[in-house]
TORZA-462552 format. One record per residue (C-alpha): residue number from 1; x, y, z. Coordinates in steps of 0.001 Angstrom, whole numbers. Layout:
<sites>
<NUM <X Y Z>>;
...
</sites>
This chain:
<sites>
<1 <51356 19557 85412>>;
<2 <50937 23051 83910>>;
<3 <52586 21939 80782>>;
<4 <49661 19338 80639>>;
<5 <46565 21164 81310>>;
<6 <48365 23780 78459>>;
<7 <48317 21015 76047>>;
<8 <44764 20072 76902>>;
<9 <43764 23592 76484>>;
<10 <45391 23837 73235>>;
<11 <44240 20190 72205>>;
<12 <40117 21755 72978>>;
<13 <40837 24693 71343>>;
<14 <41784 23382 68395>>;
<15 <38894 20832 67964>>;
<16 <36835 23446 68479>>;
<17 <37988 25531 65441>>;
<18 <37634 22316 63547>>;
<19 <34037 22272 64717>>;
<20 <33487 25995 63702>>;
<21 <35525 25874 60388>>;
<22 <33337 22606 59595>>;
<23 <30095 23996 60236>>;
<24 <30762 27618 58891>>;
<25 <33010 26530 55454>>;
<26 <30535 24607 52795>>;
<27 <31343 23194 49459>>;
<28 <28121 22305 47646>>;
<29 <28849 19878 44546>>;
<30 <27725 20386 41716>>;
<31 <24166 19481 40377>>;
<32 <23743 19632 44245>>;
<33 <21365 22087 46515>>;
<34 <21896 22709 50118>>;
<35 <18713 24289 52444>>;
<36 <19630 26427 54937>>;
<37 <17820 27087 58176>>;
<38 <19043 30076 60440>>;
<39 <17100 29394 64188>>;
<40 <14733 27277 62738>>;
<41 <13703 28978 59856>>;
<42 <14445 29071 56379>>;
<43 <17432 30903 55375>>;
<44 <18050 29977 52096>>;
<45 <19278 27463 49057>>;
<46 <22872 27299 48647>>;
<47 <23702 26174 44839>>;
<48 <26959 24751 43941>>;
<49 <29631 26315 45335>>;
<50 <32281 27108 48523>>;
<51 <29968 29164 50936>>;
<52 <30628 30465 54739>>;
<53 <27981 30149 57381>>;
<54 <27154 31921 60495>>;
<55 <28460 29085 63117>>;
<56 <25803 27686 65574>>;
<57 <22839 29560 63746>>;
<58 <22780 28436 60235>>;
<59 <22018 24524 59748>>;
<60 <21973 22685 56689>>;
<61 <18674 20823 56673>>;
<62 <18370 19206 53572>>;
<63 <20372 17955 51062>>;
<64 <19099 17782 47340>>;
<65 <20924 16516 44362>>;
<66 <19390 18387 40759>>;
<67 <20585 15721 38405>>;
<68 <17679 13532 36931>>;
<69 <16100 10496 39198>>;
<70 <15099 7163 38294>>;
<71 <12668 5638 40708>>;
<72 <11647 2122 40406>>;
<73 <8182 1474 40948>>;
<74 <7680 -2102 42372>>;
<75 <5562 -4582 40969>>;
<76 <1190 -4451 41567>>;
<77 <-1600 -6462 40511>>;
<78 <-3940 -4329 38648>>;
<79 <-7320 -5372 37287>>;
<80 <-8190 -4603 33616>>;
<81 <-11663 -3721 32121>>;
<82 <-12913 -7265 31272>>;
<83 <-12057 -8103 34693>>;
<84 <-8344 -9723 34279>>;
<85 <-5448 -9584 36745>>;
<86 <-2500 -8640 35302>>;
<87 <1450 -7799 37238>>;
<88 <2735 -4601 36175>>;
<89 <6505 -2545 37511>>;
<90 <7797 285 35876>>;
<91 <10578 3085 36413>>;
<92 <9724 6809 36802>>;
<93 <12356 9614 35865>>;
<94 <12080 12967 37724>>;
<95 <14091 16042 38709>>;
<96 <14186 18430 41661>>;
<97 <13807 21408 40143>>;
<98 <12528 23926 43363>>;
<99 <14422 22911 46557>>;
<100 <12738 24763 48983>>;
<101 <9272 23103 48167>>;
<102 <10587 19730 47728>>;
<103 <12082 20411 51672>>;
<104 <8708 22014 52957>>;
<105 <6310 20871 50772>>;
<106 <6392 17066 51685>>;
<107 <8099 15113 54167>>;
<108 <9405 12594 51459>>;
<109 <8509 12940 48171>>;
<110 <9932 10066 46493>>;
<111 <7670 7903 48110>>;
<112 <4960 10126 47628>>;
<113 <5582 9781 44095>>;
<114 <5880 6049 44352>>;
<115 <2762 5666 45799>>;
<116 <750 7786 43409>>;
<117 <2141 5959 40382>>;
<118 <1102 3055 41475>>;
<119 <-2842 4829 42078>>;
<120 <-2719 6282 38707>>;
<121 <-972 2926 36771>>;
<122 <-3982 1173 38756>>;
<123 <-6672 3400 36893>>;
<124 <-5364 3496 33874>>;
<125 <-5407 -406 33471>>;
<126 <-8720 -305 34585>>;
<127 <-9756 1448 31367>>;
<128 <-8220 -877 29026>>;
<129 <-8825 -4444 28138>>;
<130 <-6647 -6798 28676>>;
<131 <-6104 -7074 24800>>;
<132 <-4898 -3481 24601>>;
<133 <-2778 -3167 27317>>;
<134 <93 -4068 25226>>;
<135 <-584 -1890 22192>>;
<136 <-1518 1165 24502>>;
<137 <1744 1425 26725>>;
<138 <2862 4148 25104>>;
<139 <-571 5940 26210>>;
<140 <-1186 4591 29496>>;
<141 <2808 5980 30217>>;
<142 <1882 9643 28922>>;
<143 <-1587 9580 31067>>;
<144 <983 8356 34577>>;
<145 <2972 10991 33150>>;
<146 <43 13739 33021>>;
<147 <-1249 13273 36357>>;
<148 <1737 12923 38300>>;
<149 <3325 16290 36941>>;
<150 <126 17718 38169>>;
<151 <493 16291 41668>>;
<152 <4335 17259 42161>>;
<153 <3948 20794 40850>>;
<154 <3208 21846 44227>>;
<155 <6561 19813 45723>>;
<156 <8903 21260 43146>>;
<157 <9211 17870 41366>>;
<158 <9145 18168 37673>>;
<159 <8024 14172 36815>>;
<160 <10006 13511 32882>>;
<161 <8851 10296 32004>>;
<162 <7038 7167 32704>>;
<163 <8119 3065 31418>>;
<164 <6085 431 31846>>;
<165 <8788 -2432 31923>>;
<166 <6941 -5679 32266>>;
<167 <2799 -6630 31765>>;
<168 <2418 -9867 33531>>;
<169 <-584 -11862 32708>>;
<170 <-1721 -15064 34825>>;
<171 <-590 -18485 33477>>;
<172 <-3973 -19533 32565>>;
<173 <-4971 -16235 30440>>;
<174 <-1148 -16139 28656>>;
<175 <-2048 -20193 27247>>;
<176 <-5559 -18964 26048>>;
<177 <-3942 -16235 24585>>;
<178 <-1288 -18321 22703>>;
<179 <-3937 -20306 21591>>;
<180 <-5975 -17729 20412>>;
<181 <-3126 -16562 18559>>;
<182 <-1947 -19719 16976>>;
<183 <-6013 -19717 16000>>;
<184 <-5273 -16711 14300>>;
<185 <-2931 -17716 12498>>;
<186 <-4353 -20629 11244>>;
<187 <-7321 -18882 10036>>;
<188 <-4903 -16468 8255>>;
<189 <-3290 -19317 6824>>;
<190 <-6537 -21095 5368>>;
<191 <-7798 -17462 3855>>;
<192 <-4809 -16405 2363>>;
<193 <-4887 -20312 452>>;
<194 <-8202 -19808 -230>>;
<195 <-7739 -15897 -1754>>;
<196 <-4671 -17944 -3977>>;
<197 <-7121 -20475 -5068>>;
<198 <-9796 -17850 -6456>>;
<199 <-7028 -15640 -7773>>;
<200 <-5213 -18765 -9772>>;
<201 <-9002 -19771 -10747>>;
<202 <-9615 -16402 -11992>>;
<203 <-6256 -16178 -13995>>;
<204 <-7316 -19249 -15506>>;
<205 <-10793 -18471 -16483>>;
<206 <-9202 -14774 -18093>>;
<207 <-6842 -16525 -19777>>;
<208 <-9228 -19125 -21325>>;
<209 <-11063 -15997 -22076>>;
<210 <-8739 -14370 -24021>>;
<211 <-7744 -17567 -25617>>;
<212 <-11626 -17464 -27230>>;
<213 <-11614 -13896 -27827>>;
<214 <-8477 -13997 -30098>>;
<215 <-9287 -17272 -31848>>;
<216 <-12810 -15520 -32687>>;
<217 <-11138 -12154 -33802>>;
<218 <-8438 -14640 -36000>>;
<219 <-11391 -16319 -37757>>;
<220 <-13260 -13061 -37805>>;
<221 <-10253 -11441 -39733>>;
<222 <-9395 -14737 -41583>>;
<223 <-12902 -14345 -43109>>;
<224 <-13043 -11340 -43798>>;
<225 <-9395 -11465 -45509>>;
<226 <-11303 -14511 -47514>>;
<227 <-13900 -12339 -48741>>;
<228 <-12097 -9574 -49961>>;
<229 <-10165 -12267 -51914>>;
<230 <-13143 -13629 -53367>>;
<231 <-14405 -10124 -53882>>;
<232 <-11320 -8770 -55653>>;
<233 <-11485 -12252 -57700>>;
<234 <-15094 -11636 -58756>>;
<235 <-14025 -8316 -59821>>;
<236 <-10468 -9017 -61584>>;
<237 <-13278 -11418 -63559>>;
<238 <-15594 -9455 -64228>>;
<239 <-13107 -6491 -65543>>;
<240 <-11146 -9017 -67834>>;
<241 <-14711 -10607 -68948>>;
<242 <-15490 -7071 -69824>>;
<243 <-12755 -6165 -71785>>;
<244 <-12884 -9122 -73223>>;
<245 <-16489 -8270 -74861>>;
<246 <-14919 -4852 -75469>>;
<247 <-12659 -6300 -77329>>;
<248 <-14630 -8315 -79304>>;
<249 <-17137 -5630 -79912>>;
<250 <-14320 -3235 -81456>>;
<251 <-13118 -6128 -83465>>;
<252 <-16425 -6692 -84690>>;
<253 <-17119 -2681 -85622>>;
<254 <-13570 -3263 -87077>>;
<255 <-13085 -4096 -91078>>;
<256 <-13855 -7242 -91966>>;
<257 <-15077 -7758 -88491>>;
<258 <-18578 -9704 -89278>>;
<259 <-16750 -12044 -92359>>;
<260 <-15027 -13184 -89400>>;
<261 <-17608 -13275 -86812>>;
<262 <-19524 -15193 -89566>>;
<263 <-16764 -17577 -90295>>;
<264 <-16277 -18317 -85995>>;
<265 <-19911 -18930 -85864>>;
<266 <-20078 -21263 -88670>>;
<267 <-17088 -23193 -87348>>;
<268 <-18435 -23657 -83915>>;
<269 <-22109 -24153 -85614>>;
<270 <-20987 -27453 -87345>>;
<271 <-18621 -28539 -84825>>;
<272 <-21881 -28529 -82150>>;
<273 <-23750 -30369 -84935>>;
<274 <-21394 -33007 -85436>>;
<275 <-21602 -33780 -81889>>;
<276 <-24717 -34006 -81764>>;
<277 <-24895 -36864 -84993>>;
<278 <-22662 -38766 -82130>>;
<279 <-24381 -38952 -79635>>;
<280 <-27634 -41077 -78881>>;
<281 <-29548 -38292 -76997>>;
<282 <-32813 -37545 -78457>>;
<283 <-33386 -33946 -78404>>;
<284 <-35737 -31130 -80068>>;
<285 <-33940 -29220 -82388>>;
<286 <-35683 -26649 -85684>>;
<287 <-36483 -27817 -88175>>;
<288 <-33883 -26243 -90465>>;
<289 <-30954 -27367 -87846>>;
<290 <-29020 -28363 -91291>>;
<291 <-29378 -25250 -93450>>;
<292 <-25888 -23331 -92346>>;
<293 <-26882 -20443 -94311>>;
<294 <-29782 -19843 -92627>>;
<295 <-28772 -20342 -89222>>;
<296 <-25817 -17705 -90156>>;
<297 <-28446 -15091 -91534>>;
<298 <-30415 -15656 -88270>>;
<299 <-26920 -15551 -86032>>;
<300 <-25350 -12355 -88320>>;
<301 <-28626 -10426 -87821>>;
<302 <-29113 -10689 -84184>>;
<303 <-25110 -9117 -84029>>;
<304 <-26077 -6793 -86509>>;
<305 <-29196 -4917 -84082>>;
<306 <-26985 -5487 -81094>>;
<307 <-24340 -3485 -82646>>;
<308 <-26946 -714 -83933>>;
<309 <-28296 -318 -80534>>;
<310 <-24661 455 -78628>>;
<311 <-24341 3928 -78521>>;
<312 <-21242 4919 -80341>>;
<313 <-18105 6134 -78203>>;
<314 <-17512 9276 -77666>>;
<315 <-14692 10843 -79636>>;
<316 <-11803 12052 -77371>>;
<317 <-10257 15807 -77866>>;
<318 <-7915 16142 -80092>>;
<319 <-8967 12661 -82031>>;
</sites>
């Protein structure tokens, strides 16, 4: 019997150091915080780590891990600013960043924080239409954002970030928006033929433009290329006719010059006469139309004054 009350001695004594190593030898993980309370008050934060407590007068109260949160935020009908319904979840990332105040500053602030996203998620919809609650997630996530971190300062919760993940529109209001949509669409459709039309009309009427523009500078250039031919032609004329009577006149001037200016007029005289003895034209002609002599004396003298009057050429140096 003694050697079985020994053994139950030994047998408490030994559960009791258990209990005493158990509650005075802590390992904290790490990313983990541990508050302490010695006699009902706080004692302390133990971080990560193998700490020793005072047995029966330190308690670990709370338990707090430091590694980033995600906190789903459950689904809510909020009402935008033109007065539609619209389902809308998200997830919310935080971190415990002061222990002590997330302990003592609020009996649970997770759902603390829950409910307050939902609040603010609430008013921001309210300011949007429903149009623009799509386009201005990004915005409506950095106002949640904004005024939770003001609201968990006090807790020692740092709030990170904010995702909407779903915008849920009634049934009725997602088919008038597809149809307003493929409306859209349409009407892009029609103006975008329309703007092809006027720009293929407009090529057209350029090109038919410039089609008139170079035909008139071609005829503009063709006549102009047609006068300068004429022009030059009139003058290559007029130079040759002029030398021509240059010619003559130095011929004439020349010796012998007016016995053969006398014998070319008499030739031509009779040959002119003896057409005219051919023909049956009546005409008017002097009355001394047979006497060659004459009509040479009258031809010779009128050559004669024309070559007194010409001014005689001026002799070159060195002639």
């Amino acid at each position: 019997m003694e050697i079985t009350g020994t053994l139950l001695v030994v047998f408490f004594l030994v559960i009791v150091a258990i209990t005493v190593l158990a509650k005075t030898a802590v390992v904290v993980p790490q990313q983990s915080a541990y508050v302490i309370e010695r006699l009902g008050r706080y004692a302390g934060t133990l971080q990560a780590g193998f700490h020793i407590l005072v047995p029966f007068v330190d308690v670990i109260r709370y338990k707090h891990t430091l590694k980033e949160q995600a906190l789903d935020i459950p689904e809510q009908i909020c009402i935008t600013r033109d007065n539609v319904q619209v389902a809308v979840d998200g997830i919310l990332y935080l971190k415990v960043l002061n222990p002590e105040r997330a302990s003592y500053g609020i009996s649970d602030y997770q759902f603390a924080i829950r409910q307050l996203a939902q609040t603010t998620l609430r008013s921001e919809i309210g300011k949007i239409d429903l149009d623009k609650t799509f386009e201005e997630r990004t915005n409506i996530n950095a106002s949640v954002v904004s005024e939770l971190d003001k609201a968990t300062e006090p807790w020692g919760v740092k709030v990170l970030r904010y995702e909407i993940k779903t915008i849920a529109p009634p049934q009725d209001i997602l088919s008038a928006m597809e149809k307003q949509m493929r409306a859209e669409r349409e009407k892009r459709a029609v103006i975008l033929q329309s703007e092809a039309a006027r720009e293929s009309a407009i090529n057209t009427a350029e090109g038919e433009k410039q089609k008139v523009i170079k035909a008139s500078e071609a005829r503009k250039q063709q006549q102009i290329n047609e006068a300068e031919g004429q022009a030059s032609a009139i003058l290559a004329i007029a130079n040759a006719t002029a030398e021509g009577i240059r010619r003559v006149a130095e011929t004439i001037n020349g010796p012998g010059g007016l016995e053969a200016v006398q014998l070319r007029v008499a030739e031509q005289y009779i040959a002119e006469f003896g057409k005219l003895a051919k023909a049956g034209n009546t005409l008017i002609i002097p009355a001394n139309a047979g006497d060659v002599s004459s009509m040479l004396a009258t031809a010779m003298s009128v050559i004669r004054k024309t070559g007194e009057t010409r001014p005689e050429p001026t002799a070159r140096p060195g002639a």
